[in-house]
Backbone and ligand atoms as CSV (ligand in chain L), in Angstrom:
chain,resi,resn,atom,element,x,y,z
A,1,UNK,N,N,93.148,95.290,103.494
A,1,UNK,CA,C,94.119,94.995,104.555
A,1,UNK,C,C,93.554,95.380,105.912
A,2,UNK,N,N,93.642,94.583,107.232
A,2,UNK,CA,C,93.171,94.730,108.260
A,2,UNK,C,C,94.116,94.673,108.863
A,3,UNK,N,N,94.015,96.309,109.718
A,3,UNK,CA,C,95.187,96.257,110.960
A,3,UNK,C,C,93.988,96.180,112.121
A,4,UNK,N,N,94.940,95.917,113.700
A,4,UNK,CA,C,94.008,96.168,114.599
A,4,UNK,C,C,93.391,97.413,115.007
A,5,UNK,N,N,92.539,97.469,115.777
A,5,UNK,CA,C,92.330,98.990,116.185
A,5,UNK,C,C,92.869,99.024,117.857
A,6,UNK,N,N,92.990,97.688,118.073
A,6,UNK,CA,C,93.770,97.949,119.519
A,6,UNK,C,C,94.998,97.765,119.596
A,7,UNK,N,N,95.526,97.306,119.032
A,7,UNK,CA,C,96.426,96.352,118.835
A,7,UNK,C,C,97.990,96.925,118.198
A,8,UNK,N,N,99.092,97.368,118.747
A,8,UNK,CA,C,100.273,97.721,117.572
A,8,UNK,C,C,100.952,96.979,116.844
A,9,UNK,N,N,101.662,96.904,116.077
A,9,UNK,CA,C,102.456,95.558,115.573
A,9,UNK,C,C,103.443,95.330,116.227
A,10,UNK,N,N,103.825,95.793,117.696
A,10,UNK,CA,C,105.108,95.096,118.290
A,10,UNK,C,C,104.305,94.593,119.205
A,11,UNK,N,N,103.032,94.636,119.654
A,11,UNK,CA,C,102.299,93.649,120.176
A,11,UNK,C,C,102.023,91.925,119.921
A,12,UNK,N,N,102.318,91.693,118.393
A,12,UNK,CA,C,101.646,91.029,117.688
A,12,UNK,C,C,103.108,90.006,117.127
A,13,UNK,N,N,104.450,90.859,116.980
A,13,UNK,CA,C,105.801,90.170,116.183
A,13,UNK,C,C,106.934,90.387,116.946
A,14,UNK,N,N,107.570,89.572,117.014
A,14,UNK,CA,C,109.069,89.659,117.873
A,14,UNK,C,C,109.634,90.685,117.638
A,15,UNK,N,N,110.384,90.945,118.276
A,15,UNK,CA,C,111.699,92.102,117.884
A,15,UNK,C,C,112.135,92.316,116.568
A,16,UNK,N,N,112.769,91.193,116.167
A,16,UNK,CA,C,113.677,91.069,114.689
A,16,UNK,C,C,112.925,91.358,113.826
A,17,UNK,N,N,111.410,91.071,113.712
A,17,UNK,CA,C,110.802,90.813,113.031
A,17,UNK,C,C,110.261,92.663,112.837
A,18,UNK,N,N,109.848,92.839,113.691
A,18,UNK,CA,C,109.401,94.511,113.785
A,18,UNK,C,C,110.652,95.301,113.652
A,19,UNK,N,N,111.701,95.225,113.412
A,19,UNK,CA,C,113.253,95.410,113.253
A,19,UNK,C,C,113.740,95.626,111.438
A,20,UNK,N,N,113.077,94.273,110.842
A,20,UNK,CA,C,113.089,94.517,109.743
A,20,UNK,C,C,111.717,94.364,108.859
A,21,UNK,N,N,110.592,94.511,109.397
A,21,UNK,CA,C,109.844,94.639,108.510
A,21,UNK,C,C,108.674,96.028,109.039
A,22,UNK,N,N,109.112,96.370,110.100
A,22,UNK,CA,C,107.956,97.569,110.386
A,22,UNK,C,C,106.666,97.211,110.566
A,23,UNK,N,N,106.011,98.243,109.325
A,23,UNK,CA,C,104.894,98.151,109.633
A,23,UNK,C,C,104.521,97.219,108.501
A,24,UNK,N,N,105.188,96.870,107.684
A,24,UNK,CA,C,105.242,95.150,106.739
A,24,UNK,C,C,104.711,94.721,107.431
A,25,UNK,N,N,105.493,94.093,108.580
A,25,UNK,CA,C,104.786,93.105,109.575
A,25,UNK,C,C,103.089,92.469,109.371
A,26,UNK,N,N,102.529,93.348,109.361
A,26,UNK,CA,C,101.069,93.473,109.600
A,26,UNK,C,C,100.635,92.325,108.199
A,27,UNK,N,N,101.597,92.038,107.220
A,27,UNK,CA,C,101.045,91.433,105.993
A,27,UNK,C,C,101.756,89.560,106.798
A,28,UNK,N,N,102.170,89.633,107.683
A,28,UNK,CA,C,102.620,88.008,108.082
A,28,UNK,C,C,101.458,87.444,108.820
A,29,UNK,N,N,100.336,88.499,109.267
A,29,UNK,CA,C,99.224,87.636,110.119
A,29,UNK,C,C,98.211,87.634,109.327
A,30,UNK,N,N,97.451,86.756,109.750
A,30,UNK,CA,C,96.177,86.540,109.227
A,30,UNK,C,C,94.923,87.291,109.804
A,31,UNK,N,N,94.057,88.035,108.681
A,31,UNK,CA,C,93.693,88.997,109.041
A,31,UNK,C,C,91.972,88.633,110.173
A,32,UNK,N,N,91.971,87.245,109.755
A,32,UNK,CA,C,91.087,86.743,110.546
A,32,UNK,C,C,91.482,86.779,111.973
A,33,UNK,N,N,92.935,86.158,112.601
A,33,UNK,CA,C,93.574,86.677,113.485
A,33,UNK,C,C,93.250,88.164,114.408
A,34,UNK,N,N,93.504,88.935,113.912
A,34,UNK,CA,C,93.643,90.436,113.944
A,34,UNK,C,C,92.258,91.227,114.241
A,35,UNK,N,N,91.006,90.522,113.258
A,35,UNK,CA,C,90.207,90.688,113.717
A,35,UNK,C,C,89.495,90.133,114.662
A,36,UNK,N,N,89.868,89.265,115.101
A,36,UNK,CA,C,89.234,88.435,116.561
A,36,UNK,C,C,90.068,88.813,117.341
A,37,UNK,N,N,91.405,89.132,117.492
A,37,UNK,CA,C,92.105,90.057,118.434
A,37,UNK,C,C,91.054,91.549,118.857
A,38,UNK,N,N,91.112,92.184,117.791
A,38,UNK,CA,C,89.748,92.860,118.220
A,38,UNK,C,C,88.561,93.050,118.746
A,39,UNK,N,N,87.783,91.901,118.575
A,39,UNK,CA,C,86.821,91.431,118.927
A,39,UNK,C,C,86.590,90.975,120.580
A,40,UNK,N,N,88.227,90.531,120.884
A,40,UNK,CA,C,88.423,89.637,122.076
A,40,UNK,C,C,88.465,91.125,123.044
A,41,UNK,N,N,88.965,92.324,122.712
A,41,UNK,CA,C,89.281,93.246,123.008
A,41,UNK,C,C,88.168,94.144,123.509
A,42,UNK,N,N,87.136,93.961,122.689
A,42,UNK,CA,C,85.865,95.188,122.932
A,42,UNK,C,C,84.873,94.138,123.838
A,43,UNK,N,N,84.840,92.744,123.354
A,43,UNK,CA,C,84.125,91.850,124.649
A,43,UNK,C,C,84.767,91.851,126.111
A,44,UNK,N,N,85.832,91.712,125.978
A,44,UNK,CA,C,86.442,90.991,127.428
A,44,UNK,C,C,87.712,92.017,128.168
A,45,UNK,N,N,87.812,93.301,127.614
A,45,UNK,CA,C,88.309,94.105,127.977
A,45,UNK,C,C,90.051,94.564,127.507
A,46,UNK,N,N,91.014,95.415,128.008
A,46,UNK,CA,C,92.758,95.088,127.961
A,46,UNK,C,C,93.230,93.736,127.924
A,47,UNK,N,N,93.871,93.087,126.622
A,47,UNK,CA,C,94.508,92.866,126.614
A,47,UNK,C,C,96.239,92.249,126.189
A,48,UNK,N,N,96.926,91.781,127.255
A,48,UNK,CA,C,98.727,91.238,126.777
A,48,UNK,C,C,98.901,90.273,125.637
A,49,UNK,N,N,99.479,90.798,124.767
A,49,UNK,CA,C,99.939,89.752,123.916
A,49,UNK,C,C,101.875,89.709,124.010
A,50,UNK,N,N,102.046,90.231,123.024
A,50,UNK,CA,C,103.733,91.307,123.326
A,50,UNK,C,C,103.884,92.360,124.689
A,51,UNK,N,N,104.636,91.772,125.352
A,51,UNK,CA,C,104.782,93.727,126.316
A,51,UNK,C,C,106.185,94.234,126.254
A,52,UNK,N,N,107.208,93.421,125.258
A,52,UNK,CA,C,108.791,93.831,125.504
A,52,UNK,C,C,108.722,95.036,124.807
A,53,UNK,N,N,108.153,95.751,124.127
A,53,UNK,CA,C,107.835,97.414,124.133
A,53,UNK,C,C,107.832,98.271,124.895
A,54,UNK,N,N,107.181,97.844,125.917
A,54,UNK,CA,C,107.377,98.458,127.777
A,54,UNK,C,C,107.920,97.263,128.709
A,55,UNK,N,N,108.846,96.622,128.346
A,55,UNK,CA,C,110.079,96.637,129.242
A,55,UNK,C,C,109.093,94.946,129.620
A,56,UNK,N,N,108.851,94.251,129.002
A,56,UNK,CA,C,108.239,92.943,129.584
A,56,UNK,C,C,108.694,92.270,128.948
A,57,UNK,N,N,108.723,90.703,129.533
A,57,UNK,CA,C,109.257,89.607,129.230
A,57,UNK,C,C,108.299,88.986,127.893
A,58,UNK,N,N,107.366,89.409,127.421
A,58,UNK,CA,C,106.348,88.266,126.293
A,58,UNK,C,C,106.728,88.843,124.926
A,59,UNK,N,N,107.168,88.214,123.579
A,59,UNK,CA,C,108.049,88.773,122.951
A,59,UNK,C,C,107.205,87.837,121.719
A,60,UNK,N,N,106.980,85.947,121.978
A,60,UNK,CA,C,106.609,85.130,121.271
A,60,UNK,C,C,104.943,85.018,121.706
A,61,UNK,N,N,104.330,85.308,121.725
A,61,UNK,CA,C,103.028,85.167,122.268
A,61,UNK,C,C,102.146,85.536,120.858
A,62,UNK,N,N,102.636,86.207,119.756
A,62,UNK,CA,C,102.157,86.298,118.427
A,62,UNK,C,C,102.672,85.243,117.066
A,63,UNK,N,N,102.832,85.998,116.574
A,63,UNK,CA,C,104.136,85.743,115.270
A,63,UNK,C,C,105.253,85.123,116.169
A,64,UNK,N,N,105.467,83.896,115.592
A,64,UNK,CA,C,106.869,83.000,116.253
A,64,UNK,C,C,107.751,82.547,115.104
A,65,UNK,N,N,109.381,82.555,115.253
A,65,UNK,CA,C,109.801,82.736,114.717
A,65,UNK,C,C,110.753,81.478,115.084
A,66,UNK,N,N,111.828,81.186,114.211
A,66,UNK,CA,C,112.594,79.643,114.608
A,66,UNK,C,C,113.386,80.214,115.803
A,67,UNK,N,N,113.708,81.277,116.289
A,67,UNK,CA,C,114.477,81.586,117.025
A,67,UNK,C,C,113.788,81.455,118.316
A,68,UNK,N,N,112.512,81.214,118.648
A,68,UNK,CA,C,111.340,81.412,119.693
A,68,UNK,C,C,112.035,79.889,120.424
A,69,UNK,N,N,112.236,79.530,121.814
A,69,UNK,CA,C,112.353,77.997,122.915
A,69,UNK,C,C,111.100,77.699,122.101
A,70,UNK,N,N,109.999,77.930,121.802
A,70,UNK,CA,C,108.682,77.413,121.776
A,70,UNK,C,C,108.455,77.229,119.922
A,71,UNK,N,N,109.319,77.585,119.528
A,71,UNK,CA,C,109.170,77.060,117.645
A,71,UNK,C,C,108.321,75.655,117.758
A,72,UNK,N,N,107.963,75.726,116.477
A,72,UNK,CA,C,107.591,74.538,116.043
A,72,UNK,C,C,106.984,74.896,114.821
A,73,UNK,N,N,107.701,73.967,113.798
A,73,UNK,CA,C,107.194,74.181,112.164
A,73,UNK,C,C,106.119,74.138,112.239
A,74,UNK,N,N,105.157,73.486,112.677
A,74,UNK,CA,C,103.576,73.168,112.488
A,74,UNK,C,C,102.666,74.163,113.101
A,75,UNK,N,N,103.571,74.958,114.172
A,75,UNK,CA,C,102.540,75.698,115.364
A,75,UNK,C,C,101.730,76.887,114.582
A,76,UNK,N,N,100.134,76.897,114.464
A,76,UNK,CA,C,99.632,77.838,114.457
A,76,UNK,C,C,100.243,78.985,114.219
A,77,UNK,N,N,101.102,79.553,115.604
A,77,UNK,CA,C,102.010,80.533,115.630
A,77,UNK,C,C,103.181,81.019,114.471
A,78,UNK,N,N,103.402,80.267,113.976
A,78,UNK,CA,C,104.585,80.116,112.730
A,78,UNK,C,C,103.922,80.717,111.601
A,79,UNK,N,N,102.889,80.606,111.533
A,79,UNK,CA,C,101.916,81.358,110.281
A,79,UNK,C,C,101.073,82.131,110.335
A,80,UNK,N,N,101.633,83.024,111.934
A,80,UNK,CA,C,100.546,84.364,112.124
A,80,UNK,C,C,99.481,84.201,112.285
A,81,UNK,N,N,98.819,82.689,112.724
A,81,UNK,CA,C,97.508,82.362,112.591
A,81,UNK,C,C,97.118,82.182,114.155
A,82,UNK,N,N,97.776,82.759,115.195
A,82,UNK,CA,C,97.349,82.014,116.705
A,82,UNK,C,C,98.164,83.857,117.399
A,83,UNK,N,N,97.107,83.418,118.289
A,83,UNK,CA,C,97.965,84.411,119.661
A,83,UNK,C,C,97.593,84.031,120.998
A,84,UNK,N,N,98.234,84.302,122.051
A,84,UNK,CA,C,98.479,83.966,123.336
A,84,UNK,C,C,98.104,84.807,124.041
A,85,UNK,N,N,97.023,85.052,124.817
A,85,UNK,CA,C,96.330,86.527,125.460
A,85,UNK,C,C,96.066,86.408,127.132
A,86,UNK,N,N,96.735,87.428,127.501
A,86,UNK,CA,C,95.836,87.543,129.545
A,86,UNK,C,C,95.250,89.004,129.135
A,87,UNK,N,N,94.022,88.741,130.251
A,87,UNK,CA,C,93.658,89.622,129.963
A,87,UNK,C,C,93.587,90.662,131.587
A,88,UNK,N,N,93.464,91.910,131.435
A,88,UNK,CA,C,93.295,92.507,132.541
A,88,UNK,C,C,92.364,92.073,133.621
A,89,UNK,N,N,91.315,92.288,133.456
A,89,UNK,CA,C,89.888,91.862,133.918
A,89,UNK,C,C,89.286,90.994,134.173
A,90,UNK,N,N,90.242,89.913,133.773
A,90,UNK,CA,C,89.349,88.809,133.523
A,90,UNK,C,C,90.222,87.404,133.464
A,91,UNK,N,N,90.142,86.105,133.493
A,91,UNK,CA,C,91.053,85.289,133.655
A,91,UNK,C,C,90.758,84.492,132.234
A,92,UNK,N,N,91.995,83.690,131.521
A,92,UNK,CA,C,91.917,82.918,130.258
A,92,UNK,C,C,90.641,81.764,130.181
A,93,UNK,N,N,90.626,81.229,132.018
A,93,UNK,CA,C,89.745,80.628,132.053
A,93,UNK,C,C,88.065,81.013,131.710
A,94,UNK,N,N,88.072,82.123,132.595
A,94,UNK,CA,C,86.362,82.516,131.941
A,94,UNK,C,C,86.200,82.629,130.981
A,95,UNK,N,N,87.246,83.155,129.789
A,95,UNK,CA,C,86.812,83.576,128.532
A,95,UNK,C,C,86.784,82.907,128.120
A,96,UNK,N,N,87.509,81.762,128.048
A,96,UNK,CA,C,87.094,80.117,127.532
A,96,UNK,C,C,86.301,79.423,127.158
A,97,UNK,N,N,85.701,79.658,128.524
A,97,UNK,CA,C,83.854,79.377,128.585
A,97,UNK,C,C,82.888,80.377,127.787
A,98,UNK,N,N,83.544,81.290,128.134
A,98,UNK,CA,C,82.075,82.135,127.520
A,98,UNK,C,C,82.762,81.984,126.061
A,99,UNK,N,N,83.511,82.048,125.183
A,99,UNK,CA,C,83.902,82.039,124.157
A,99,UNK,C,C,83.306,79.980,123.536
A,100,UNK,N,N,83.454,79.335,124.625
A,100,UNK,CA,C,83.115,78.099,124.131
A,100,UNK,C,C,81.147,77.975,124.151
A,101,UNK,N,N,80.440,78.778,125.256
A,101,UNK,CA,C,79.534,78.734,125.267
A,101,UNK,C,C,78.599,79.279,124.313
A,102,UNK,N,N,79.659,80.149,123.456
A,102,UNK,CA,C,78.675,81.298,122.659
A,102,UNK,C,C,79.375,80.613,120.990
A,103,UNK,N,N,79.982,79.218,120.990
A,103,UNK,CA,C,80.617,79.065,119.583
A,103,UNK,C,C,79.842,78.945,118.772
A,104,UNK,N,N,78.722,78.299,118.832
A,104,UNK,CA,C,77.581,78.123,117.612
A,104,UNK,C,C,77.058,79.922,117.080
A,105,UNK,N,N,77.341,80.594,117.676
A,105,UNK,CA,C,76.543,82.026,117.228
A,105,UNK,C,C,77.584,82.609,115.980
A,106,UNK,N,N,77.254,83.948,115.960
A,106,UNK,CA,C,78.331,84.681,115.158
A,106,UNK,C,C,79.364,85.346,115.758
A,107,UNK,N,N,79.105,85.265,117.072
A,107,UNK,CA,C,80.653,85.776,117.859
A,107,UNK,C,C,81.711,85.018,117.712
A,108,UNK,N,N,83.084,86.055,117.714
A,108,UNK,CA,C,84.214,85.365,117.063
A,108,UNK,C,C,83.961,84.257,116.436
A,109,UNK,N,N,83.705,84.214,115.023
A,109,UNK,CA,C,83.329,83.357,113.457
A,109,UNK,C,C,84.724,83.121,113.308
A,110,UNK,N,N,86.467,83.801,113.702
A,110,UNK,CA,C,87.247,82.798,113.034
A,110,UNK,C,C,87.930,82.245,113.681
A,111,UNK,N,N,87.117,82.131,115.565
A,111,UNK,CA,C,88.003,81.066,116.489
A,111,UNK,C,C,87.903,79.967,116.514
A,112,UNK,N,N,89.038,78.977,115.308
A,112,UNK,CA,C,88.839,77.612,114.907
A,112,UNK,C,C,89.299,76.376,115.878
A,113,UNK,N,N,90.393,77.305,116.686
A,113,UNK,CA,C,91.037,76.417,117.920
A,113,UNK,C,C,91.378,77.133,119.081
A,114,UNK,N,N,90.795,76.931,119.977
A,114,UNK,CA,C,91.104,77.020,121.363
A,114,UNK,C,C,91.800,75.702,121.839
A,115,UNK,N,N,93.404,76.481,123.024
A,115,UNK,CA,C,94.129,75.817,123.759
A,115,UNK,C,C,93.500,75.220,124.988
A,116,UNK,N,N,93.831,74.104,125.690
A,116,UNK,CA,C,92.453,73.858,126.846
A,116,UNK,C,C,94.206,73.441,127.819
A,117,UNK,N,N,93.366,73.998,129.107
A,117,UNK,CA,C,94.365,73.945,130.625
A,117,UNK,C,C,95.811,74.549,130.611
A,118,UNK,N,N,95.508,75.756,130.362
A,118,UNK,CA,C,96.822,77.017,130.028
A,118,UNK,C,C,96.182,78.405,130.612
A,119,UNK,N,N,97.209,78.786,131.264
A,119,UNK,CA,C,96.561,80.218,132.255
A,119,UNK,C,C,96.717,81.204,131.621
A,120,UNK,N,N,96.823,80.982,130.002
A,120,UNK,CA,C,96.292,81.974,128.470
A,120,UNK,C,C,95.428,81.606,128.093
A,121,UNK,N,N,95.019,82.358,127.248
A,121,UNK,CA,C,94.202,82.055,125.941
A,121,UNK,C,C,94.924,82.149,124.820
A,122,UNK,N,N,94.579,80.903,124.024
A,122,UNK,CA,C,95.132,80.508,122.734
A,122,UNK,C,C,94.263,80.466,121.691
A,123,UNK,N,N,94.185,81.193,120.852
A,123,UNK,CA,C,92.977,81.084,120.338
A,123,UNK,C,C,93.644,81.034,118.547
A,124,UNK,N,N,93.423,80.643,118.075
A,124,UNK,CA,C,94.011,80.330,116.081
A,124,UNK,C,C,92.959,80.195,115.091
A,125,UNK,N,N,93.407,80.376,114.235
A,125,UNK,CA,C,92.450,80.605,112.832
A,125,UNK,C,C,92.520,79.237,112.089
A,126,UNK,N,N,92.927,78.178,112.611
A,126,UNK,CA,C,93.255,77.483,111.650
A,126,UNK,C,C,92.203,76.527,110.851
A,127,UNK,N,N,92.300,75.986,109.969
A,127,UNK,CA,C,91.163,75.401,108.887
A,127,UNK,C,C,91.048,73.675,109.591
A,128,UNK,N,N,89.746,73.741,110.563
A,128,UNK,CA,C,89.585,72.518,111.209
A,128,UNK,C,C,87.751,73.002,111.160
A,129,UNK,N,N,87.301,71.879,111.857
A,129,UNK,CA,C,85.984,71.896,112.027
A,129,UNK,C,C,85.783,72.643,113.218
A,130,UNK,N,N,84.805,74.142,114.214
A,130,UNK,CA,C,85.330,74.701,115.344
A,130,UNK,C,C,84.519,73.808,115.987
A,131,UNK,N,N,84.588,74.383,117.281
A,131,UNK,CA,C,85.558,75.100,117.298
A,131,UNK,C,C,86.219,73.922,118.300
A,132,UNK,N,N,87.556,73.520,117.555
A,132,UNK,CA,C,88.533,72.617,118.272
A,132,UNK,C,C,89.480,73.035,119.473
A,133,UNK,N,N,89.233,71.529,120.455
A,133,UNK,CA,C,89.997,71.787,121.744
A,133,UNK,C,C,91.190,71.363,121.688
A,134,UNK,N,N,92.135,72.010,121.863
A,134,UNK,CA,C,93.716,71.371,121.532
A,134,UNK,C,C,94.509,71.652,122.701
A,135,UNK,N,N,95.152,70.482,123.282
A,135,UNK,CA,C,95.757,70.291,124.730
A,135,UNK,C,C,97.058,71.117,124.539
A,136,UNK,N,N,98.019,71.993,125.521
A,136,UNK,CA,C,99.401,72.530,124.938
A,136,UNK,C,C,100.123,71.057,124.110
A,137,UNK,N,N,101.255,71.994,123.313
A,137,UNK,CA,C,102.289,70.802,123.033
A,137,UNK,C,C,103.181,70.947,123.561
A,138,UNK,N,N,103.711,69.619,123.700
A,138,UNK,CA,C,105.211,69.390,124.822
A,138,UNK,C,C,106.227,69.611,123.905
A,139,UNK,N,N,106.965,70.293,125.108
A,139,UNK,CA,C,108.392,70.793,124.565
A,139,UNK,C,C,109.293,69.475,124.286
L,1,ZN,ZN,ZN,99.601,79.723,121.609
């Protein structure tokens, strides 16, 4: 089992969800996830996923739930397999690049999809050929 080393689980799951499952939680993501959360962490410095722990508005930016404006049965997000990141230091855009420039290597091995023209980073585990560019989806 892989937890983060930066990372808490109300960072990562909504309210309800950290409400009734604790530290359960940690078994709804994918641990490939979790570890490239990490990874994204010791390369590119602090950073936001969840902050309604300390009093912030980002709540769905992990684990999404039907109750999320932004649901969607299909989304990455729905299966613990995606997260939504700013980072301190640094903007979604640069890491983009350097994360797209360095995809053929062994850095981050389970970023299968990157989001393209979003002032996050979206980054998912999901089972495609990588590393895929995927435009937001409309509400
Ligand atoms: Zn996303």
């Amino acid at each position: 089992m892989y937890k983060c080393k930066y990372f808490k689980i109300h960072e990562l799951v909504p309210p309800a969800v950290l409400k009734e499952k604790g530290e359960a939680a940690w078994e709804l993501l994918d641990e490939r996830l979790l570890e490239t959360l990490d990874q994204l962490r010791e390369h590119y410095g602090p950073i936001t996923v969840n902050n309604y722990h300390w009093g912030g508005q980002r709540k769905w930016s992990g684990l999404r739930t039907k109750e999320s404006p932004d649901y969607k049965l299909y989304s990455q997000h729905t299966f613990g397999r995606a997260a939504d990141c700013l980072f301190k230091h640094t903007t979604a855009e640069e890491v983009r690049k350097d994360i797209l420039a360095k995809c053929s290597d062994s850095d981050f091995k389970w970023i299968n999809a990157i989001e393209m023209e979003v002032s996050w980073l979206h980054v998912d585990v999901r089972n495609c050929e990588r590393i895929k560019k995927v435009l937001p989806a409309k509400r």
